[in-house]
N, C-alpha and C positions, 0 to 999 in steps of 0.2 A: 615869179609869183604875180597872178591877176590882183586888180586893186579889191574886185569883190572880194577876193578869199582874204585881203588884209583887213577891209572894213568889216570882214562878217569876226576875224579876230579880235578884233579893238572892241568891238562890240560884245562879244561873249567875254571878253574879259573885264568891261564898264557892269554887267551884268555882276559878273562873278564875283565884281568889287563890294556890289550894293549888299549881295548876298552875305558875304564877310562881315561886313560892317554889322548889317543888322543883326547877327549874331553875337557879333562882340559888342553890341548893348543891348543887348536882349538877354539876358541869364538867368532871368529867373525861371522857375518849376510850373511849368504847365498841364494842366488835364488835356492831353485829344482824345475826340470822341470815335470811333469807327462802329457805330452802332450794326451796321453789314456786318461785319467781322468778326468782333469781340463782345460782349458782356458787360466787361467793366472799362471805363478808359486808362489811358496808358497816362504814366505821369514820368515827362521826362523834360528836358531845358528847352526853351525856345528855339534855340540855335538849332537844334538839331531837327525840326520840327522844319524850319526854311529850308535848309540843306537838304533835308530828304524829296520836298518839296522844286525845289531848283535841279535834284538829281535826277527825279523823275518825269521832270521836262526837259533836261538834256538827253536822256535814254529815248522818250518818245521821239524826237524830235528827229535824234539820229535816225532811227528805226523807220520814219515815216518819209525822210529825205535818202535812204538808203537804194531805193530803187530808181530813184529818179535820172540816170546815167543818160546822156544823149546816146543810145543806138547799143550802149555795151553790149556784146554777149549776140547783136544779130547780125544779118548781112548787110553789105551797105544798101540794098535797093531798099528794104526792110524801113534802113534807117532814115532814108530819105524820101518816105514817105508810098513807096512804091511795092509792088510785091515778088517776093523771090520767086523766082523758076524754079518748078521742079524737076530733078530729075529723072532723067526714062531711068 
């Protein structure tokens, strides 16, 4: 394992810690607003309000880090910067 892939783990889980925490003191009943969306706002606990929040920037984040692959999927000339031959 590279030390990036261990520090970017320490670090999503220093995140995921903070996320917990302020859940478990955050309990009380919240209005959120999604005036785009809904009507009326939703009335539901803080915690889950962070959470979906924290959830919805781990899914982007994958999503936006998901193509980033050095060369995956092409040739090496491709990958290295040069252009494939075609063939006859």
């Amino acid at each position: 394992m590279s030390p990036a892939v261990f520090f970017r783990t320490v670090f999503f889980l220093l995140i995921l810690f903070v996320v917990i925490y302020i859940g478990t003191e955050n309990t009380q009943t919240i209005d959120v607003h999604f005036s785009l969306l809904l009507d009326k706002p939703v009335r539901t606990s803080a915690a889950l309000v962070y959470f979906a929040v924290f959830a919805v920037g781990v899914i982007a984040g994958t999503l936006f880090n998901a193509g980033a692959g050095k060369g995956e999927g092409r040739g090496k000339a491709e990958a290295e910067g040069g252009r494939a031959k075609k063939k006859k």
